[in-house]
MDAnalysis code that builds the backbone (N, CA, C; Angstrom):
import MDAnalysis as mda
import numpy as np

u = mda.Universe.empty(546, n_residues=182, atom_resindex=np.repeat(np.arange(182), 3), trajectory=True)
u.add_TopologyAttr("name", ["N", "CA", "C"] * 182)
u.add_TopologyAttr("resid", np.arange(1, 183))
u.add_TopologyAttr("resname", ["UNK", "UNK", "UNK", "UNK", "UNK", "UNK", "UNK", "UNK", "UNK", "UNK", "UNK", "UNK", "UNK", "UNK", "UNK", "UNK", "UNK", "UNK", "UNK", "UNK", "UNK", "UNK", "UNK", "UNK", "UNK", "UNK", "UNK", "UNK", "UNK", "UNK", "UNK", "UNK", "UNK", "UNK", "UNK", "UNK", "UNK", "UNK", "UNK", "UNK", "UNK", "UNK", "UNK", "UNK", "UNK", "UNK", "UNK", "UNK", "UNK", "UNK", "UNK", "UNK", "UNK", "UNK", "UNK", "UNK", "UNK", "UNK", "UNK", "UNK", "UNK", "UNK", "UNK", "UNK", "UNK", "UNK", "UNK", "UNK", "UNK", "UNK", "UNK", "UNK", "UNK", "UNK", "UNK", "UNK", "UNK", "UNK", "UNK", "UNK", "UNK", "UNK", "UNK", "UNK", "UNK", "UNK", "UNK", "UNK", "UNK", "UNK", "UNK", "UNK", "UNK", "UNK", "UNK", "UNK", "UNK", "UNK", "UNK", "UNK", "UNK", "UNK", "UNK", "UNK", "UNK", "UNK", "UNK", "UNK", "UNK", "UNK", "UNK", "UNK", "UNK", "UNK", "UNK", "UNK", "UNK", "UNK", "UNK", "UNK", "UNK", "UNK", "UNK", "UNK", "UNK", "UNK", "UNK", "UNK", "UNK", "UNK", "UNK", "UNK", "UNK", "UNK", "UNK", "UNK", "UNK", "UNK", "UNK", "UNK", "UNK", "UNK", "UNK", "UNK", "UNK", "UNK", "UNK", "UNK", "UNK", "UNK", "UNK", "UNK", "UNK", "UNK", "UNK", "UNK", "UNK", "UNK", "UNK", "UNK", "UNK", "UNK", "UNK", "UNK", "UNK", "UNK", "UNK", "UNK", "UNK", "UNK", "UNK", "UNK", "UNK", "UNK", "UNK", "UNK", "UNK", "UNK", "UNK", "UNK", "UNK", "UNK"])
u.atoms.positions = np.array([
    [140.135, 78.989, 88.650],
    [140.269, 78.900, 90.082],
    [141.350, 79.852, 90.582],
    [142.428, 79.830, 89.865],
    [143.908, 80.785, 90.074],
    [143.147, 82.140, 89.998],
    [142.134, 83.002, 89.237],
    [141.795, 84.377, 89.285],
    [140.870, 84.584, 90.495],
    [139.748, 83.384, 90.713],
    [139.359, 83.786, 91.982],
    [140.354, 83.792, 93.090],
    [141.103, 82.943, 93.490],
    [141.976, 83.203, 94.722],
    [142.696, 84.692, 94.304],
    [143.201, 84.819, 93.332],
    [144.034, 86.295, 92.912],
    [142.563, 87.353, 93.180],
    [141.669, 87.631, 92.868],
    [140.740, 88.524, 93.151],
    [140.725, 88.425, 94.599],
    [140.257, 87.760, 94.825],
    [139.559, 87.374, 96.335],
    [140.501, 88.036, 97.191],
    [142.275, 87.826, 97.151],
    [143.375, 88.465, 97.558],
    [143.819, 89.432, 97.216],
    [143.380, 89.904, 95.973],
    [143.294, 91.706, 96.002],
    [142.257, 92.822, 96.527],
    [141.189, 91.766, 96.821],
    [139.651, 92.535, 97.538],
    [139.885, 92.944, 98.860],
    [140.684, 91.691, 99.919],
    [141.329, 91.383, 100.761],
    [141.825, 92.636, 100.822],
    [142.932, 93.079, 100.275],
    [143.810, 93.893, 100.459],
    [143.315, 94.860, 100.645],
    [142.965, 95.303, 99.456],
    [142.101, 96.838, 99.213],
    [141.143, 97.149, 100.452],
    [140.037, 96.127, 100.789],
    [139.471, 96.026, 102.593],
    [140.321, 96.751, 103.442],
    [141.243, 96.024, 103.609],
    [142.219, 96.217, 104.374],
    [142.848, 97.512, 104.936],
    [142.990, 98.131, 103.507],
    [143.947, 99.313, 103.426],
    [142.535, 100.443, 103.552],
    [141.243, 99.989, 103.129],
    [140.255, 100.960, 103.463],
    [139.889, 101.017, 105.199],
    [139.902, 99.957, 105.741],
    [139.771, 99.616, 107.317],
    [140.673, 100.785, 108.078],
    [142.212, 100.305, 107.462],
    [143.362, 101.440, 108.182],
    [143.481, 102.789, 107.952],
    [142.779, 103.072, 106.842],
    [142.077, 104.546, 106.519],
    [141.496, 105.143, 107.247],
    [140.556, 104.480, 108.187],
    [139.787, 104.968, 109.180],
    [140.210, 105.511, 110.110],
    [139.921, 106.735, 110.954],
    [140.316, 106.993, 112.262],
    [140.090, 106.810, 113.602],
    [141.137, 105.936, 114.301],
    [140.362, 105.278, 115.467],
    [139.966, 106.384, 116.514],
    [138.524, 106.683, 116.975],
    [138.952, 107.771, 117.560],
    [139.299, 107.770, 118.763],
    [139.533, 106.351, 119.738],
    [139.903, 106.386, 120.706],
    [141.286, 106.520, 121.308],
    [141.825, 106.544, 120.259],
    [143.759, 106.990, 119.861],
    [144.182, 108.281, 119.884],
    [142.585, 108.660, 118.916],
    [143.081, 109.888, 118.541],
    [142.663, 110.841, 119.995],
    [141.619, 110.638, 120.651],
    [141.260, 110.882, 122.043],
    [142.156, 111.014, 123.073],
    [143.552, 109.996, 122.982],
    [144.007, 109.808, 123.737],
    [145.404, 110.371, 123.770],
    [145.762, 110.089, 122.164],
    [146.505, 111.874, 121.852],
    [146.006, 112.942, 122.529],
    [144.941, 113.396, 122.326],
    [144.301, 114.805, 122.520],
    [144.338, 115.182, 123.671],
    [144.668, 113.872, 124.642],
    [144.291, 114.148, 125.767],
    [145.825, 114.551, 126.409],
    [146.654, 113.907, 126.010],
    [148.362, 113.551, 126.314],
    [148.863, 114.984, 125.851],
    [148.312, 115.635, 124.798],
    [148.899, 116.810, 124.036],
    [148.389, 118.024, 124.631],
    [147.146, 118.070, 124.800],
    [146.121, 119.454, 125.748],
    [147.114, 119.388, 127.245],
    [147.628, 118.175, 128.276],
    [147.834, 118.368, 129.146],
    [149.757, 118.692, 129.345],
    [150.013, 118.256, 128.173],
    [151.470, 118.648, 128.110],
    [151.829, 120.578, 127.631],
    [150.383, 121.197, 127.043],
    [150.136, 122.368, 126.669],
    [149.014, 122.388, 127.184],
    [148.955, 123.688, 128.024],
    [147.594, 123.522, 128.355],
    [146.925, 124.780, 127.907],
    [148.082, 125.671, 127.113],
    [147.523, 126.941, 126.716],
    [147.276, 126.763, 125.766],
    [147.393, 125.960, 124.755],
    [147.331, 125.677, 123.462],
    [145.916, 124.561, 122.940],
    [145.078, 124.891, 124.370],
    [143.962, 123.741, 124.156],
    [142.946, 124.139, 122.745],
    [143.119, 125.064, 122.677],
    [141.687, 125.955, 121.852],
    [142.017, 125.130, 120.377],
    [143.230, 125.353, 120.079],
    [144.247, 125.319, 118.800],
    [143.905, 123.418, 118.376],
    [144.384, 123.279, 119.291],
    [145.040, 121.645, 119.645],
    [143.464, 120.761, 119.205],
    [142.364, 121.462, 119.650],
    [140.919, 121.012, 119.497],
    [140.177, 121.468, 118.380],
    [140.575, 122.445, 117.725],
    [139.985, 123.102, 116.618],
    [140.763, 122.014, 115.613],
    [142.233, 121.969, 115.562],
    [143.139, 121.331, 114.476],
    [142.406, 119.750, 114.731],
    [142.304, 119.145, 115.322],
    [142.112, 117.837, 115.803],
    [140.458, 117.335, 115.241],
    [139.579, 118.446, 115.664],
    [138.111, 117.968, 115.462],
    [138.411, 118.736, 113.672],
    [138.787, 119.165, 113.035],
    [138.569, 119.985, 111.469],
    [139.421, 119.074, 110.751],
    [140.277, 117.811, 111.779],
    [140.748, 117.142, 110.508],
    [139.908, 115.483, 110.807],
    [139.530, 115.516, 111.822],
    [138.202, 114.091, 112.024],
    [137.461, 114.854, 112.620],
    [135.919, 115.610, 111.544],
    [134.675, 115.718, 112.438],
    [133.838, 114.729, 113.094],
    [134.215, 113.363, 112.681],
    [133.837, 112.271, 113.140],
    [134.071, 112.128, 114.821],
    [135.221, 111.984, 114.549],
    [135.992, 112.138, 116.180],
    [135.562, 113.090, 116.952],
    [134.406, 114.443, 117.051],
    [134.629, 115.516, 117.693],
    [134.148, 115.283, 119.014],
    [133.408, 114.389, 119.540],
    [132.786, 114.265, 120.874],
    [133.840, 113.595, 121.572],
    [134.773, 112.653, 121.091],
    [135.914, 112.147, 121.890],
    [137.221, 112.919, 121.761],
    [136.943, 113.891, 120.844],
    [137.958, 114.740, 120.999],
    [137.568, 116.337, 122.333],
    [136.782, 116.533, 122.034],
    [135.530, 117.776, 122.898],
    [136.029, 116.600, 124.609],
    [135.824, 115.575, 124.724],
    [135.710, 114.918, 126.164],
    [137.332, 115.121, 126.720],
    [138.425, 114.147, 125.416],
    [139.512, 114.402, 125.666],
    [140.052, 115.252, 126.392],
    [139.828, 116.660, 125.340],
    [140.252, 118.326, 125.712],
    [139.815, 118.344, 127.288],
    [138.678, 118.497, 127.942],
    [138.266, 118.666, 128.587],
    [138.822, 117.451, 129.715],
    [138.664, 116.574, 129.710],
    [139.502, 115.987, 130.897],
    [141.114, 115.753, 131.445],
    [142.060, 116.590, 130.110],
    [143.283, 116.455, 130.092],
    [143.389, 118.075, 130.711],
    [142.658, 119.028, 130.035],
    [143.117, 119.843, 130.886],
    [142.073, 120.176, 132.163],
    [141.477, 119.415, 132.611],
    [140.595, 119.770, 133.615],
    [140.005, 120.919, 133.825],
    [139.059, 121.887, 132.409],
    [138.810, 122.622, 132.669],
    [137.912, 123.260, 133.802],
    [137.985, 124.727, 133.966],
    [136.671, 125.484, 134.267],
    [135.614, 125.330, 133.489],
    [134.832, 125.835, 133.752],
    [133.572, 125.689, 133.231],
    [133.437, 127.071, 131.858],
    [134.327, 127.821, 132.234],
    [134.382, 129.024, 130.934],
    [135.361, 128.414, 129.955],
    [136.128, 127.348, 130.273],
    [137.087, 127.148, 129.498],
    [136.539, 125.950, 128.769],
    [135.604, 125.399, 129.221],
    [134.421, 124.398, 128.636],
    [134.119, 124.754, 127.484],
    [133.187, 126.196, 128.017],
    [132.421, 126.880, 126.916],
    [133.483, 127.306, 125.628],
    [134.900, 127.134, 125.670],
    [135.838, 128.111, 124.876],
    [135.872, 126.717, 124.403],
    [135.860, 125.648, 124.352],
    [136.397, 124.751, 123.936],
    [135.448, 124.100, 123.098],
    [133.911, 124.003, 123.514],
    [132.821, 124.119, 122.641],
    [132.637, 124.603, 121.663],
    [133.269, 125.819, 121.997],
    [132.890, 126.939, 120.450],
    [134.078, 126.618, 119.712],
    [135.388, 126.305, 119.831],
    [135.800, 126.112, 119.102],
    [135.790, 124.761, 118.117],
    [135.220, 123.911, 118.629],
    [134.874, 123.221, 118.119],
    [133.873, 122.922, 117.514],
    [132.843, 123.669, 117.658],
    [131.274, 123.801, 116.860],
    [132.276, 124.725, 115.802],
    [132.594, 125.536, 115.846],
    [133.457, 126.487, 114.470],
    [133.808, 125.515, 113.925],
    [134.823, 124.178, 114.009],
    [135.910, 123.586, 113.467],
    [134.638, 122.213, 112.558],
    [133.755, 121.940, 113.398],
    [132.568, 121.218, 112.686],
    [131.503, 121.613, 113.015],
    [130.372, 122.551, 112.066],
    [129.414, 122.754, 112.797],
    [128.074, 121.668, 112.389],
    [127.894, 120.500, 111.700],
    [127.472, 119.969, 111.720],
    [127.304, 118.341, 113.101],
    [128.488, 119.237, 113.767],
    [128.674, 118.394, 115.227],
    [128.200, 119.197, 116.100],
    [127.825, 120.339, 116.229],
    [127.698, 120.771, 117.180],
    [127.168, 120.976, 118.606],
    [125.704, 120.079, 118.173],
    [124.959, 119.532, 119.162],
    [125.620, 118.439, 119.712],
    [126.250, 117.379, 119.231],
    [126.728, 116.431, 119.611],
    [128.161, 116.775, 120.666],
    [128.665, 117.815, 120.236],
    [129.729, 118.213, 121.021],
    [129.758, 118.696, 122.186],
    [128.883, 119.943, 121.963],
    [127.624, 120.405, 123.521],
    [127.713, 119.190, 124.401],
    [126.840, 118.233, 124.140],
    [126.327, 116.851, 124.892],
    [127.188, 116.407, 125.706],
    [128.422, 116.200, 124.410],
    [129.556, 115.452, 125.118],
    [130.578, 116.306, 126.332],
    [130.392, 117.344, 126.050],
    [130.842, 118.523, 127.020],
    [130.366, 118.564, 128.482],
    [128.800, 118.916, 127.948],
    [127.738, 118.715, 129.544],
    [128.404, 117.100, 130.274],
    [128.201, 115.930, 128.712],
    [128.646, 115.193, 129.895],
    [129.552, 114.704, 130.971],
    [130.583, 115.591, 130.132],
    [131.721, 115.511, 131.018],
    [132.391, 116.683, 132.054],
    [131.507, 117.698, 131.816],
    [131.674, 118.814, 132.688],
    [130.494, 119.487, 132.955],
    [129.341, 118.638, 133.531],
    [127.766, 118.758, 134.259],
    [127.867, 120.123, 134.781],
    [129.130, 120.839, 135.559],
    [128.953, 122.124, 136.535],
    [129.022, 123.374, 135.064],
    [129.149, 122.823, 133.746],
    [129.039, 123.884, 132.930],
    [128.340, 123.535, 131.768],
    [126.977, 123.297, 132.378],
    [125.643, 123.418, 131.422],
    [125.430, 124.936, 131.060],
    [125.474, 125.882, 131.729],
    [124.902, 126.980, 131.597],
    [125.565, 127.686, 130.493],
    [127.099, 127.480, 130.934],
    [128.082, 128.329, 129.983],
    [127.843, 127.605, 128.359],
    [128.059, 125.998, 128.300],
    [127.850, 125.540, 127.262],
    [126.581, 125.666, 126.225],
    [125.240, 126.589, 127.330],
    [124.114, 126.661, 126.171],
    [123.953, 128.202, 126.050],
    [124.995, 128.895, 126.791],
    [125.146, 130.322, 126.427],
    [125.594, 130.380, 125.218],
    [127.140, 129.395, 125.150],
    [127.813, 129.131, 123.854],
    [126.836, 128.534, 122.143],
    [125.988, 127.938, 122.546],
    [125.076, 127.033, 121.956],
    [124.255, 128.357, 121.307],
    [123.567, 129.041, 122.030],
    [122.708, 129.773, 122.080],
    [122.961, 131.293, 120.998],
    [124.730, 131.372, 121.058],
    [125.363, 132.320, 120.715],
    [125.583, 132.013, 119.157],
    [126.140, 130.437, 118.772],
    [126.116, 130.217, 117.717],
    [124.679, 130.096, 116.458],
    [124.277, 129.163, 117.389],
    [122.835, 128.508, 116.958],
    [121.854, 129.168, 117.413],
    [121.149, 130.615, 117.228],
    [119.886, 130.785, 117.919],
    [118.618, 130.218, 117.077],
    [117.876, 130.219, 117.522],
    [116.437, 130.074, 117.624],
    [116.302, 128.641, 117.194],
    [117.384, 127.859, 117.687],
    [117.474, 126.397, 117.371],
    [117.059, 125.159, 118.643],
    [117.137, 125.740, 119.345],
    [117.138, 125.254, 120.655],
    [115.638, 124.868, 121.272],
    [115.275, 124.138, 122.243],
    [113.752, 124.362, 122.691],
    [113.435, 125.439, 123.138],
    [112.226, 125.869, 123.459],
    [111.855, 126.535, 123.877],
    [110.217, 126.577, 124.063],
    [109.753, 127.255, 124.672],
    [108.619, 127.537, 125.653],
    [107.406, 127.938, 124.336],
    [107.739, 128.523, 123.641],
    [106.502, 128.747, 122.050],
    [106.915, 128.313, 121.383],
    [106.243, 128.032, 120.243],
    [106.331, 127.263, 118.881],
    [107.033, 128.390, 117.809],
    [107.992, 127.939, 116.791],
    [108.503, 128.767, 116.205],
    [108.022, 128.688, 114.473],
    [106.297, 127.708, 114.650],
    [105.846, 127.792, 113.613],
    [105.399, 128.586, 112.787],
    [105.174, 129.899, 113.662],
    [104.399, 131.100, 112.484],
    [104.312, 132.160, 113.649],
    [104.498, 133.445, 113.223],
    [104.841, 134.700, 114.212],
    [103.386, 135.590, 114.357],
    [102.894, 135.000, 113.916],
    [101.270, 135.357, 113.769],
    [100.678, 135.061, 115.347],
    [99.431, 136.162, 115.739],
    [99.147, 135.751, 117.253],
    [98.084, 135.298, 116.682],
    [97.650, 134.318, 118.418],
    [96.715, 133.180, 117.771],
    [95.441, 134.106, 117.641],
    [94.244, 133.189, 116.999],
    [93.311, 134.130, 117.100],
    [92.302, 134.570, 118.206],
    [92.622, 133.634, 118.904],
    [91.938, 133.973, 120.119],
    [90.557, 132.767, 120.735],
    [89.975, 132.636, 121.132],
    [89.413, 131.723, 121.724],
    [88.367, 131.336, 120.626],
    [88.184, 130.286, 120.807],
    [86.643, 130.166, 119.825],
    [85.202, 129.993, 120.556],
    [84.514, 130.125, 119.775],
    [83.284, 130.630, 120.438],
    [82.666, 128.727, 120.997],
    [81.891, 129.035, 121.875],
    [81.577, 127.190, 122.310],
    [80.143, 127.215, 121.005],
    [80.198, 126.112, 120.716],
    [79.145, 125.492, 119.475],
    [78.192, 124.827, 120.582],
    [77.150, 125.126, 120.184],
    [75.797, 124.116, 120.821],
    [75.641, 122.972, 120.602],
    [75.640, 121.821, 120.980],
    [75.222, 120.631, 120.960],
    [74.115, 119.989, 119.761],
    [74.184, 119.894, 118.536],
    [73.343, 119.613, 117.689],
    [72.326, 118.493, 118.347],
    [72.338, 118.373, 118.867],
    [71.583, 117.000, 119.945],
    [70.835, 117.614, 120.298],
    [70.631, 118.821, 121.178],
    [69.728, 119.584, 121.700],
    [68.922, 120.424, 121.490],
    [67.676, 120.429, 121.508],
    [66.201, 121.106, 120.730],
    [66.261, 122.239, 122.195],
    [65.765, 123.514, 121.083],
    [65.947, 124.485, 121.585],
    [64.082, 124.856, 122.597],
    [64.477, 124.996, 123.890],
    [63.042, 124.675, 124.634],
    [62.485, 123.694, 125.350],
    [63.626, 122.481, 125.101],
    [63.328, 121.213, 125.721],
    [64.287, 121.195, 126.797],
    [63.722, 119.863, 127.299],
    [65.013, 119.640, 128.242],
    [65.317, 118.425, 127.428],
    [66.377, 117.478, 128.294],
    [67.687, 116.487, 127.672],
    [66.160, 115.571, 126.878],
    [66.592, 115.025, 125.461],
    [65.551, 114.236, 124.797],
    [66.245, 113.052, 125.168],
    [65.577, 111.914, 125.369],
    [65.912, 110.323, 125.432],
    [65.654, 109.874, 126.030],
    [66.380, 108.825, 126.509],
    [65.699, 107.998, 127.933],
    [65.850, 108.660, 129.002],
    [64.751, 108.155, 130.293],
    [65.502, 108.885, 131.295],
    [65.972, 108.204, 132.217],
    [66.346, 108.565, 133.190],
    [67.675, 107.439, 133.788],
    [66.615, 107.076, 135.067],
    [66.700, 106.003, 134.995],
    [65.918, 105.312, 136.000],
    [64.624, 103.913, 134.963],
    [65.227, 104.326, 133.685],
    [64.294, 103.674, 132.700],
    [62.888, 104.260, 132.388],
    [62.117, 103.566, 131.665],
    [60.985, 104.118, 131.220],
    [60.054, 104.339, 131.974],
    [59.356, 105.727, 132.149],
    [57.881, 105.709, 133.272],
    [58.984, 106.329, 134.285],
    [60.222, 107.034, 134.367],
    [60.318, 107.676, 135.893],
    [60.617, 106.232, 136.757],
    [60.846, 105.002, 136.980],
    [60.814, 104.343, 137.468],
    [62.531, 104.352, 138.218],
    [62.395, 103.851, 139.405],
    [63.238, 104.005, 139.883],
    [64.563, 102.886, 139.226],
    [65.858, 103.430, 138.809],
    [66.919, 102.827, 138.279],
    [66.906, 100.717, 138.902],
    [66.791, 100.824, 140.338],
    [67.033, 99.357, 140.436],
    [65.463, 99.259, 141.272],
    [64.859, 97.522, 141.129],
    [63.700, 97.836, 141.645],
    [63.561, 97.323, 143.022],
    [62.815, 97.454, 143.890],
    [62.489, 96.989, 145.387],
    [62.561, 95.804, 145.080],
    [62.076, 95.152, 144.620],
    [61.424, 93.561, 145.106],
    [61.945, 92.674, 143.778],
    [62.109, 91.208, 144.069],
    [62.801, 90.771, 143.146],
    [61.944, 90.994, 141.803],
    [62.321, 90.338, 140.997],
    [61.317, 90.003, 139.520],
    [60.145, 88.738, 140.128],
    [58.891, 88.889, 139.569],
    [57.831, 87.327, 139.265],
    [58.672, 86.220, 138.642],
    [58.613, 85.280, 139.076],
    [59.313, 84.490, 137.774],
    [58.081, 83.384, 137.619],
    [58.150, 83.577, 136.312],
    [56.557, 82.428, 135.809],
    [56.788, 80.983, 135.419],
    [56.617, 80.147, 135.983],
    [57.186, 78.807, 135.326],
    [56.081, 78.349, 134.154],
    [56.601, 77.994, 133.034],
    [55.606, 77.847, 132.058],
    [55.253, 76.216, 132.283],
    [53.824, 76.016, 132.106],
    [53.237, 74.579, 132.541],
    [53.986, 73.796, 131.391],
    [53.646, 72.854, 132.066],
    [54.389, 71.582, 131.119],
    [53.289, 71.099, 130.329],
    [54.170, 70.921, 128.908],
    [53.167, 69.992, 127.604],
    [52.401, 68.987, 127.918],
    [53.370, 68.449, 128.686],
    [52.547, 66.774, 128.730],
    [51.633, 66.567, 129.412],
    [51.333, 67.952, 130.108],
    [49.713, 67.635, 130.863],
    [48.885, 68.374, 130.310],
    [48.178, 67.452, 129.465],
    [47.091, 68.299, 128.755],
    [45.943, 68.031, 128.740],
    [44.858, 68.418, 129.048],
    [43.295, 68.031, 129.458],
    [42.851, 67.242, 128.256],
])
């Protein structure tokens, strides 16, 4: 019983010390944000060092930068790239977080995008094969249709040309009854 409580309280621990390992990134955000606006020339630096030592953190670090020093919209894009450099497996994610926090510099941010990452992006053709298509195909005939005839099957109005619904109601025949029988 004494080794489980002793395990159980060294598992504990070890948890523990792996939990505080982690980087909160809303701390670290909030550094980023306190430090870019106390330097504001030093944003490029301050965001490259920050996102290359938590790529985890880079979208709350990318938002940080950007709302501490209230950039322009070119200074957006400078701040993007340095941070797609510092993680480029963030990079889309960083973009995002950029647009979302500085909407008036979409353009600059997918110039930046565009500059790093080409032919990654959407676009208007398919980037499956550089080959032109072949061109239209020819229309196939209807295997249904005998060559010389007109349409084979029923014809619409039912059998005999008859007109689709009829004038007059149906006959209806009442069948005599069994029990009167001569």
């Amino acid at each position: 019983m004494k080794q489980t409580i002793l395990f159980g309280a060294i598992a504990s621990l070890m948890a523990m010390g792996m939990v505080s390992a982690e980087v909160d990134c809303l701390k670290l955000a909030l550094t980023v944000k306190q430090s870019v606006a106390n330097e504001q020339s030093k944003v490029l630096e301050i965001v490259s060092k920050e996102v290359s030592a938590s790529p985890k953190c880079a979208c709350e670090i990318v938002k940080a930068a950007i709302e501490g020093s209230q950039a322009e919209p070119k200074t957006v894009a400078a701040i993007v790239e340095a941070a797609a450099n510092a993680a480029p497996d963030q990079m889309r994610l960083v973009a995002q977080c950029a647009v979302a926090v500085a909407p008036d510099a979409l353009a600059e941010v997918q110039a930046v995008m565009a500059k790093l990452d080409p032919n990654k992006g959407e676009s208007v053709e398919s980037s499956k094969s550089g080959k032109e298509p072949a061109g239209e195909v020819a229309a196939m005939p209807n295997p249904l249709d005998f060559p010389g005839q007109g349409p084979v099957g029923p014809m619409p109005g039912g059998p005999g040309g008859e007109p689709m619904f009829p004038t007059l109601p149906p006959v209806i025949i009442n069948p005599p009854d069994i029990s009167e029988t001569d």
